[in-house]
PyMOL Python script that loads the backbone (N, CA, C, O; Angstrom):
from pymol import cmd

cmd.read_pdbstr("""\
ATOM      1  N   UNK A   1      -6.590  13.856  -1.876  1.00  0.00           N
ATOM      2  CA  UNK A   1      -8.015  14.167  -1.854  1.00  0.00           C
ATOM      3  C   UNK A   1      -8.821  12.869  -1.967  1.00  0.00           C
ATOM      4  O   UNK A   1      -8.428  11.853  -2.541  1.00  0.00           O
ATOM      5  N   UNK A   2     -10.073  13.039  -1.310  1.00  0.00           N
ATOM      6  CA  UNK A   2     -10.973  11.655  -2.073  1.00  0.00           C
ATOM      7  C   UNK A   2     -12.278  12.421  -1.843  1.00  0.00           C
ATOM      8  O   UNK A   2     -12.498  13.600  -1.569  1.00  0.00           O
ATOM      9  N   UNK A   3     -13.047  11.398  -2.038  1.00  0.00           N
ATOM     10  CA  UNK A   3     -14.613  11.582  -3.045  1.00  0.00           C
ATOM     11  C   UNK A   3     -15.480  10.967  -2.235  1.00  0.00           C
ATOM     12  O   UNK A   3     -15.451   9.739  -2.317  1.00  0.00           O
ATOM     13  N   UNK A   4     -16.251  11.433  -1.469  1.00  0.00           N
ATOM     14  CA  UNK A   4     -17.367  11.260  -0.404  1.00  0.00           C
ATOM     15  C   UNK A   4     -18.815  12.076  -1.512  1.00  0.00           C
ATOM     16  O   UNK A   4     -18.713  12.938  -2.385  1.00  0.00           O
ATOM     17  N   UNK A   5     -20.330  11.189  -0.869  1.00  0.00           N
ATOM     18  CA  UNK A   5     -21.071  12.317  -1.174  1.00  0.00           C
ATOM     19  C   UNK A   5     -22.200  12.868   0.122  1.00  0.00           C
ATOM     20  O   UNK A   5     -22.899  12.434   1.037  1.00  0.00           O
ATOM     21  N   UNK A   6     -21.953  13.628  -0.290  1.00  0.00           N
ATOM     22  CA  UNK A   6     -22.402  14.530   0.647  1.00  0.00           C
ATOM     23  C   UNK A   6     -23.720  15.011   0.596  1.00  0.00           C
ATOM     24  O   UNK A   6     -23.747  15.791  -0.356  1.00  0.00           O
ATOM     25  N   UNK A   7     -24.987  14.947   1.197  1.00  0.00           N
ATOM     26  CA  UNK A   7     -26.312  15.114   1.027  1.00  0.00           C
ATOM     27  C   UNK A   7     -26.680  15.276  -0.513  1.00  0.00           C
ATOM     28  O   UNK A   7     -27.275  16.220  -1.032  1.00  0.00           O
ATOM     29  N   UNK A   8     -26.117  13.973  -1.197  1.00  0.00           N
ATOM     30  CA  UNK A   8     -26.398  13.284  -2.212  1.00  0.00           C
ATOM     31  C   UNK A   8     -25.584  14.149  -3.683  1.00  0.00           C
ATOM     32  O   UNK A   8     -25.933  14.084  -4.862  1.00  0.00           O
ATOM     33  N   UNK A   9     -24.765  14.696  -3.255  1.00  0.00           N
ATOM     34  CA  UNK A   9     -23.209  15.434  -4.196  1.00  0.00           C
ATOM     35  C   UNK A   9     -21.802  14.941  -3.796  1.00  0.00           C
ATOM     36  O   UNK A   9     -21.378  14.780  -2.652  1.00  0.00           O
ATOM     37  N   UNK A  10     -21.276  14.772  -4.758  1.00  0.00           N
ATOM     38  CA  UNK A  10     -20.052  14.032  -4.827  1.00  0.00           C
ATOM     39  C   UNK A  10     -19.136  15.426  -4.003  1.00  0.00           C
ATOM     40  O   UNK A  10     -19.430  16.538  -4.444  1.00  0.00           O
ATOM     41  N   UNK A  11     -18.341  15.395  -3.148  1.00  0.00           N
ATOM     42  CA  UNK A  11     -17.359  16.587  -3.125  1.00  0.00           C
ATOM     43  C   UNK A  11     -16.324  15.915  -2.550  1.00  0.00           C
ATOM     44  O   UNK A  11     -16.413  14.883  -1.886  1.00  0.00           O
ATOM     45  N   UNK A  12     -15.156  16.643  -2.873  1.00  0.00           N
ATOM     46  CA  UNK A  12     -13.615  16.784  -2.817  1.00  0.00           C
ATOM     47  C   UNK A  12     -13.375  16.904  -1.214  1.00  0.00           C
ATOM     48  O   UNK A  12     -13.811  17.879  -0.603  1.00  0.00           O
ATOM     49  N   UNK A  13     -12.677  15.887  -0.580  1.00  0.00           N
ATOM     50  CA  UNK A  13     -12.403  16.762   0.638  1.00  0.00           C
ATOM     51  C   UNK A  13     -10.865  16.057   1.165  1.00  0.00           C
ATOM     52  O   UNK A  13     -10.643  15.075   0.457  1.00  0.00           O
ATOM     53  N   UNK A  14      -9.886  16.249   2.069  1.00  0.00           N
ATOM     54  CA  UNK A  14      -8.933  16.277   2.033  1.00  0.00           C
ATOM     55  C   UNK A  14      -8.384  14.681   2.624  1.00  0.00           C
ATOM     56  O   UNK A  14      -9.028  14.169   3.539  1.00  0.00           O
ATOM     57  N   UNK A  15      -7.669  14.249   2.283  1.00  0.00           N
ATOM     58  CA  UNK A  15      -7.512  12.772   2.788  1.00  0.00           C
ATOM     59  C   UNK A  15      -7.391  13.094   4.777  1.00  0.00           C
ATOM     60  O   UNK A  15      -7.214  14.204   5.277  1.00  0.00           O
ATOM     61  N   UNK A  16      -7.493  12.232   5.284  1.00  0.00           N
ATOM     62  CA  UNK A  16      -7.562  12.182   6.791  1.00  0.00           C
ATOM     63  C   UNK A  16      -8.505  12.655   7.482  1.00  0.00           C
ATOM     64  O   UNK A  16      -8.459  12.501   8.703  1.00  0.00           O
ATOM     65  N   UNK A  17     -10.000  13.604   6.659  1.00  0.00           N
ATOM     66  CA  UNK A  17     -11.101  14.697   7.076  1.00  0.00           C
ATOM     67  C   UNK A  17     -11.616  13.679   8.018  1.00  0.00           C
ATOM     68  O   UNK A  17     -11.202  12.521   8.057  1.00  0.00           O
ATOM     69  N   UNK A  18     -12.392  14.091   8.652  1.00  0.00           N
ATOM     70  CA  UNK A  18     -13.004  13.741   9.768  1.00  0.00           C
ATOM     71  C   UNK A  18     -14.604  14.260   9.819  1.00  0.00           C
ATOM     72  O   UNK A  18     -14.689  15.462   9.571  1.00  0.00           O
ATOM     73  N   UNK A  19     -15.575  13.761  10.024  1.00  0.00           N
ATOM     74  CA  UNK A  19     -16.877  13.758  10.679  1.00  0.00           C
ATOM     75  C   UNK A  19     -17.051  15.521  10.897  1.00  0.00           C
ATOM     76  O   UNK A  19     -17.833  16.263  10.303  1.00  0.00           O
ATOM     77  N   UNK A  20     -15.993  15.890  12.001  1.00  0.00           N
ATOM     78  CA  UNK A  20     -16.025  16.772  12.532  1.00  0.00           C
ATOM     79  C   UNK A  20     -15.256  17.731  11.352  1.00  0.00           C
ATOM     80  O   UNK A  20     -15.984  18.713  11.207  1.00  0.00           O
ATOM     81  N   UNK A  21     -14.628  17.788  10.873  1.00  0.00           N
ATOM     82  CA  UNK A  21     -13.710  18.448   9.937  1.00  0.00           C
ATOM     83  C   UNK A  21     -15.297  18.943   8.845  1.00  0.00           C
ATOM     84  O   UNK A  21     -15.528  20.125   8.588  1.00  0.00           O
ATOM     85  N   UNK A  22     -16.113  17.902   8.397  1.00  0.00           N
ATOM     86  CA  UNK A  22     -16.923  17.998   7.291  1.00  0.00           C
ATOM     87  C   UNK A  22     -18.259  19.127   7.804  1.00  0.00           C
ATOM     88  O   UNK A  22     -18.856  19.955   7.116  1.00  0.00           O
ATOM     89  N   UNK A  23     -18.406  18.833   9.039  1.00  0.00           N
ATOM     90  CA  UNK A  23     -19.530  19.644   9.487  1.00  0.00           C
ATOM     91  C   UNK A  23     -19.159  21.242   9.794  1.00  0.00           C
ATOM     92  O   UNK A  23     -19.957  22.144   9.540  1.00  0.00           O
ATOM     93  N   UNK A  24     -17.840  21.470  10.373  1.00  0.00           N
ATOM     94  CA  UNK A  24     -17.414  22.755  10.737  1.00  0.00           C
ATOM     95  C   UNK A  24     -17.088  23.644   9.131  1.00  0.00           C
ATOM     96  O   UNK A  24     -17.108  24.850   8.886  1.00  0.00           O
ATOM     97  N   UNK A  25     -16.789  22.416   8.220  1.00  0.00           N
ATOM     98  CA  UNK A  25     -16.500  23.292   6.626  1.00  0.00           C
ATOM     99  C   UNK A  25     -17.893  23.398   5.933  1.00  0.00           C
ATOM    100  O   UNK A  25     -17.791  24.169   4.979  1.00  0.00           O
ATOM    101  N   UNK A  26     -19.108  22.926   6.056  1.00  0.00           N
ATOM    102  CA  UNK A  26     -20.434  22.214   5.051  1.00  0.00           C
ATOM    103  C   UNK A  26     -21.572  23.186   6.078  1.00  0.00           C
ATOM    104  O   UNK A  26     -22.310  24.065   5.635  1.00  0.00           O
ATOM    105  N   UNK A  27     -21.482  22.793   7.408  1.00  0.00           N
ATOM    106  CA  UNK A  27     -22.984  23.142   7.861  1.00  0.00           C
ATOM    107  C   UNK A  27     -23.600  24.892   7.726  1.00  0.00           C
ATOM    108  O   UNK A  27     -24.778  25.147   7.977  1.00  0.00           O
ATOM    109  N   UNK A  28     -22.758  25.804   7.367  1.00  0.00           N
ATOM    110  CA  UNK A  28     -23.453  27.116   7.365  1.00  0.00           C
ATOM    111  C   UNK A  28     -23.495  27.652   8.276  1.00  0.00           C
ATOM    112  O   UNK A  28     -24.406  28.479   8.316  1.00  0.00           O
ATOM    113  N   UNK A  29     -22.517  27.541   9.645  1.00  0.00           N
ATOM    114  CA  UNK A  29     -22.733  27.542  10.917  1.00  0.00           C
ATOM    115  C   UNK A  29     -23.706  27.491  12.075  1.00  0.00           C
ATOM    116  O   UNK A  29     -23.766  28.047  13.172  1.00  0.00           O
ATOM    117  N   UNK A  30     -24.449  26.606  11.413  1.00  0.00           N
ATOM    118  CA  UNK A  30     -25.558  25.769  12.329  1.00  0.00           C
ATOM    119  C   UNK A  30     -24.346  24.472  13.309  1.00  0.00           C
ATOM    120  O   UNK A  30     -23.582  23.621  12.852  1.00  0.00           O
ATOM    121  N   UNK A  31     -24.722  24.938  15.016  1.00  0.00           N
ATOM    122  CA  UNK A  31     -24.404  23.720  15.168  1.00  0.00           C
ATOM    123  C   UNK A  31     -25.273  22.630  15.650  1.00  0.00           C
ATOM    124  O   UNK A  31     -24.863  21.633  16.242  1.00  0.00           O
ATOM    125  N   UNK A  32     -26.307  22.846  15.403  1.00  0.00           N
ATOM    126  CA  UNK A  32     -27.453  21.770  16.043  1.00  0.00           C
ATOM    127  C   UNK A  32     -27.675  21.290  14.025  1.00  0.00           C
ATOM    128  O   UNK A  32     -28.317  21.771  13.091  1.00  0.00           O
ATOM    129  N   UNK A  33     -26.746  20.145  14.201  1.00  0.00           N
ATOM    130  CA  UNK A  33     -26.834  19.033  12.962  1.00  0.00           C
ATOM    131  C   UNK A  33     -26.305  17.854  13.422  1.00  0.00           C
ATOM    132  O   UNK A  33     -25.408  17.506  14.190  1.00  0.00           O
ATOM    133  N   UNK A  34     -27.488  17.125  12.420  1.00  0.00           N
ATOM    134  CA  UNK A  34     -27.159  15.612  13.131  1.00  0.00           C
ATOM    135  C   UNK A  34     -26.481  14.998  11.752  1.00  0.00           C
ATOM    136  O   UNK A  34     -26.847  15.396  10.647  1.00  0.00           O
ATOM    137  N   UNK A  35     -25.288  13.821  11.951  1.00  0.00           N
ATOM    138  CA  UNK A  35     -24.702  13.277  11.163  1.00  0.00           C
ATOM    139  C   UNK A  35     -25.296  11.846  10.909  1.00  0.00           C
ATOM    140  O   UNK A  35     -25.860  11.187  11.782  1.00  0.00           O
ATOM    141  N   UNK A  36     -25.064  11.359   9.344  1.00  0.00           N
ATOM    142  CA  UNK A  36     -25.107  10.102   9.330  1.00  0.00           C
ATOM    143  C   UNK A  36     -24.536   9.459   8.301  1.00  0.00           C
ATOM    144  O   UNK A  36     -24.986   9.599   7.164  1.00  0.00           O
ATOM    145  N   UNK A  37     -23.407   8.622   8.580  1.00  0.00           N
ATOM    146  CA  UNK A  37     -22.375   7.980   7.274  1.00  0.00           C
ATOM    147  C   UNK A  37     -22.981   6.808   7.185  1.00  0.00           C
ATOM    148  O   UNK A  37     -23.614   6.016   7.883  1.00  0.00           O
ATOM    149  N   UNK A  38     -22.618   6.938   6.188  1.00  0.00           N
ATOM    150  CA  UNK A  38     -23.056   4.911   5.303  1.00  0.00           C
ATOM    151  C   UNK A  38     -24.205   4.624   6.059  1.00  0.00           C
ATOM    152  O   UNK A  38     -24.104   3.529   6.614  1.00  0.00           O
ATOM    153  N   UNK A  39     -25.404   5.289   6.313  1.00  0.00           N
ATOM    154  CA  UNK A  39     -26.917   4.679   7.125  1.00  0.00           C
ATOM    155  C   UNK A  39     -26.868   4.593   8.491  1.00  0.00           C
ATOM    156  O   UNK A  39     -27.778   4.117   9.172  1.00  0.00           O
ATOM    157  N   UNK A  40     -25.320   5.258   9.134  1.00  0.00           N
ATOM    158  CA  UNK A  40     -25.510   5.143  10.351  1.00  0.00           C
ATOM    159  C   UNK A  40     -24.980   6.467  11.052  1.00  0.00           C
ATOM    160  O   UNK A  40     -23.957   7.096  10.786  1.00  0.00           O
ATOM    161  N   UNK A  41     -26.004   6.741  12.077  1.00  0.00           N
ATOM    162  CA  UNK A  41     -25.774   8.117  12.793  1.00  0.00           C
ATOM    163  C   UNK A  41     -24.130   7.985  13.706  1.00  0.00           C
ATOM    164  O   UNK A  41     -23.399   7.136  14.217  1.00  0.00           O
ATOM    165  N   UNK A  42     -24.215   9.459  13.463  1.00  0.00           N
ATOM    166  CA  UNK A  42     -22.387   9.102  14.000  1.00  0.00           C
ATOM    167  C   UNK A  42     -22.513  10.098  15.469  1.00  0.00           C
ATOM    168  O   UNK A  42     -22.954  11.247  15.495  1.00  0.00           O
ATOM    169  N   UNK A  43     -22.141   9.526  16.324  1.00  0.00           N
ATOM    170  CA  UNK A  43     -22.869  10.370  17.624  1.00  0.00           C
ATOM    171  C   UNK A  43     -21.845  11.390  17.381  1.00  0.00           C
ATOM    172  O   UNK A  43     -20.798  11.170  16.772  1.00  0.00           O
ATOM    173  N   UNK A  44     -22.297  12.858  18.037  1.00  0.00           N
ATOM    174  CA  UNK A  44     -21.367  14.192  18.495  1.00  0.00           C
ATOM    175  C   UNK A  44     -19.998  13.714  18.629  1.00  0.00           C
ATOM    176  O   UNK A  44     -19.051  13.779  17.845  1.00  0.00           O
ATOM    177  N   UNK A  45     -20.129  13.106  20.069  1.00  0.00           N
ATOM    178  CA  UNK A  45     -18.831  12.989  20.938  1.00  0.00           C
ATOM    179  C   UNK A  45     -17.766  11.938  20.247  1.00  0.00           C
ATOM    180  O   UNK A  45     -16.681  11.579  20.704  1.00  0.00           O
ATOM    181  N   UNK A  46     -18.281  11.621  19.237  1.00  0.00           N
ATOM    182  CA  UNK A  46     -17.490  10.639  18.189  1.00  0.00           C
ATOM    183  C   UNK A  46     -16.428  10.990  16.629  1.00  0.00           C
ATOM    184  O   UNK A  46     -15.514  10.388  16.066  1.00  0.00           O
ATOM    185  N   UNK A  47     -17.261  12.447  16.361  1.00  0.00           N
ATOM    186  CA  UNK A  47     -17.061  13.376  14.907  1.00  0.00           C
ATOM    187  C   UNK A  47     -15.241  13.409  15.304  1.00  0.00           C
ATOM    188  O   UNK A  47     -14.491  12.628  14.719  1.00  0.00           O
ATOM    189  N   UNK A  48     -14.882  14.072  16.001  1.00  0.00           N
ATOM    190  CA  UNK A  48     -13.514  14.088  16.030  1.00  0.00           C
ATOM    191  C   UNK A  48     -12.572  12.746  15.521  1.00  0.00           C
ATOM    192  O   UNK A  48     -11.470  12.712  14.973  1.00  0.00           O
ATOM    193  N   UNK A  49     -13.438  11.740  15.919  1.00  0.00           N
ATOM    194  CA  UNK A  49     -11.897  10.609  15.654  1.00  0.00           C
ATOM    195  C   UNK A  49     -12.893   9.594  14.886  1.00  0.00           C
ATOM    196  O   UNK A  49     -12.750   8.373  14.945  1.00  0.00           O
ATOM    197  N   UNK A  50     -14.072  10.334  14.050  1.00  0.00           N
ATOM    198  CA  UNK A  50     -14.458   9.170  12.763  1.00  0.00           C
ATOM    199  C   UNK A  50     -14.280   9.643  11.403  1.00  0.00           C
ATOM    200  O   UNK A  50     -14.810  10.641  10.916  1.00  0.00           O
ATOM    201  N   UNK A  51     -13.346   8.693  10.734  1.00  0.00           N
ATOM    202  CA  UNK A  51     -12.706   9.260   9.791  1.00  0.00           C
ATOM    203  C   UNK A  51     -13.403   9.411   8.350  1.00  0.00           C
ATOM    204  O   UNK A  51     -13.587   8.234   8.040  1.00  0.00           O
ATOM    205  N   UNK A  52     -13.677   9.854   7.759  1.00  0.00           N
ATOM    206  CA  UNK A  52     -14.253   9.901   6.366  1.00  0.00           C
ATOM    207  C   UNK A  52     -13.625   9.133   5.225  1.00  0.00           C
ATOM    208  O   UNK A  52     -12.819   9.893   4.688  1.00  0.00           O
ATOM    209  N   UNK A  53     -13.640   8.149   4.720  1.00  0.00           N
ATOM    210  CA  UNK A  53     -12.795   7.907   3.548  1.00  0.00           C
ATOM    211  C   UNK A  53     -13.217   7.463   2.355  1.00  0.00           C
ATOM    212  O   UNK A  53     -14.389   7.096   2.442  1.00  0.00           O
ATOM    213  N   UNK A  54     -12.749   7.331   1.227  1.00  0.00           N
ATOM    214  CA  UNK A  54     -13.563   7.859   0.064  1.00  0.00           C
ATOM    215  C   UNK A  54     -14.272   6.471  -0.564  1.00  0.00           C
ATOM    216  O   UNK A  54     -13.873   5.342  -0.850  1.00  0.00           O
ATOM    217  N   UNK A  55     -16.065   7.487  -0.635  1.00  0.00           N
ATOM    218  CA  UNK A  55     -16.842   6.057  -1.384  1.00  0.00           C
ATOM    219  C   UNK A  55     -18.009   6.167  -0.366  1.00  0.00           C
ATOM    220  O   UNK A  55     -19.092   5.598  -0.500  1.00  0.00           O
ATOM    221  N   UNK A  56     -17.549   7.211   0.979  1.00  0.00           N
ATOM    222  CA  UNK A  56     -18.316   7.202   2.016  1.00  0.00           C
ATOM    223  C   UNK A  56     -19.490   7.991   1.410  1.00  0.00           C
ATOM    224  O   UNK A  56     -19.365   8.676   0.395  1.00  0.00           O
ATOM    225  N   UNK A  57     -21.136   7.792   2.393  1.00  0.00           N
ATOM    226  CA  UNK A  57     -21.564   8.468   2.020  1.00  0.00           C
ATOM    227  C   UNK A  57     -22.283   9.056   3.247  1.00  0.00           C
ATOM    228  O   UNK A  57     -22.712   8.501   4.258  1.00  0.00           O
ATOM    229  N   UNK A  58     -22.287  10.232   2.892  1.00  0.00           N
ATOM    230  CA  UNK A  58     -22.634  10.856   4.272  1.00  0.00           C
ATOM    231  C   UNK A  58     -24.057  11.860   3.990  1.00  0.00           C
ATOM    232  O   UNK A  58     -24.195  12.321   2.857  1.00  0.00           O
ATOM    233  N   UNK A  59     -25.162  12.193   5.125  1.00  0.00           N
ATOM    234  CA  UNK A  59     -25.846  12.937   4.787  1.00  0.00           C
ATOM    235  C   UNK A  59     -25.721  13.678   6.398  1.00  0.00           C
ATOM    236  O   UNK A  59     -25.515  12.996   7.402  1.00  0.00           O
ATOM    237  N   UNK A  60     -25.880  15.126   6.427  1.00  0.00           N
ATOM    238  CA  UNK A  60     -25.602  16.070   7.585  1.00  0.00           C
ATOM    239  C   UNK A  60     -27.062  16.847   7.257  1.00  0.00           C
ATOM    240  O   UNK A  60     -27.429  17.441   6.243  1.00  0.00           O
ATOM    241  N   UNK A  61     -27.592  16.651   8.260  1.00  0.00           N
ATOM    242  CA  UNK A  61     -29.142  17.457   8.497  1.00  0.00           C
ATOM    243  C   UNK A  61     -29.544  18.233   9.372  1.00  0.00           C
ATOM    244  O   UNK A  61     -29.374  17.589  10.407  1.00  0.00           O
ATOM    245  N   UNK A  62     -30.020  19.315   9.672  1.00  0.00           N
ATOM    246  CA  UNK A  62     -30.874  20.576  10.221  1.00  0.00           C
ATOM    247  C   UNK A  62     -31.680  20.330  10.900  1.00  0.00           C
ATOM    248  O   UNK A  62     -32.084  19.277  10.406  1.00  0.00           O
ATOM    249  N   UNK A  63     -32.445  20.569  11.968  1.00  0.00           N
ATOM    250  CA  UNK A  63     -33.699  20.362  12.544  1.00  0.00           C
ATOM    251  C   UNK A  63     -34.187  21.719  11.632  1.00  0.00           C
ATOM    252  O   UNK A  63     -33.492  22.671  11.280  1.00  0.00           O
ATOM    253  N   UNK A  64     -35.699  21.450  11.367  1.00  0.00           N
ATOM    254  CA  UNK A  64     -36.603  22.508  10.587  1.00  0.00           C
ATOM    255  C   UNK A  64     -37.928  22.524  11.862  1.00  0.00           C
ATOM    256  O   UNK A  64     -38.421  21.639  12.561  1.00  0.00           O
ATOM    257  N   UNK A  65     -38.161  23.958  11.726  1.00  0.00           N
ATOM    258  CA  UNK A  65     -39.302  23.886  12.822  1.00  0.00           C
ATOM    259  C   UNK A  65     -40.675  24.307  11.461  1.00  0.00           C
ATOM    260  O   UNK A  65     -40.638  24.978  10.429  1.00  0.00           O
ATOM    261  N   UNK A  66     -41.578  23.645  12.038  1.00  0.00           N
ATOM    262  CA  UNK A  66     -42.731  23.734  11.253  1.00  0.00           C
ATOM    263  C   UNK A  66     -43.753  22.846  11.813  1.00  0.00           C
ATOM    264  O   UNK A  66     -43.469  22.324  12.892  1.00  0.00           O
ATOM    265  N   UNK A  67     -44.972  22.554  11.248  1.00  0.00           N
ATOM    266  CA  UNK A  67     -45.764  21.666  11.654  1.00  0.00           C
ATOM    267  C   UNK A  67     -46.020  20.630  10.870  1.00  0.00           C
ATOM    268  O   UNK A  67     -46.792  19.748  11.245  1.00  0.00           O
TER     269      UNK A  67
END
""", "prot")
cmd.dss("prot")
cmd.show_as("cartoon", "prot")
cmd.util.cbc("prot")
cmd.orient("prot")
């Protein structure tokens, strides 16, 4: 296991997780979310083979409609 935080909470997730691994277990099944590890956006077509490892910090966000 290691220790990522996650829209600013520490959580548990499995050694080797992936970008893509974190959003399909976390997002609520929204798939219009945008990623961003350590301050940097992690494109779509990338989540599969960017690896998460621990210390990372990641924030995964929603589009909100409003004015």
């Amino acid at each position: 296991m290691i220790t990522v935080t996650v829209n600013g909470a520490p959580a548990e997730l499995a050694e080797g997780s992936t970008v893509a691994d974190l959003v399909a277990e976390r997002s609520g099944g929204h798939d219009r979310v945008a990623v961003a590890r350590n301050g940097d956006v992690v494109p779509r077509s990338t989540w599969p083979t960017t690896p998460l490892t621990a210390g990372d910090v990641v924030e995964v966000l929603a589009p909100t409609a409003g004015g």
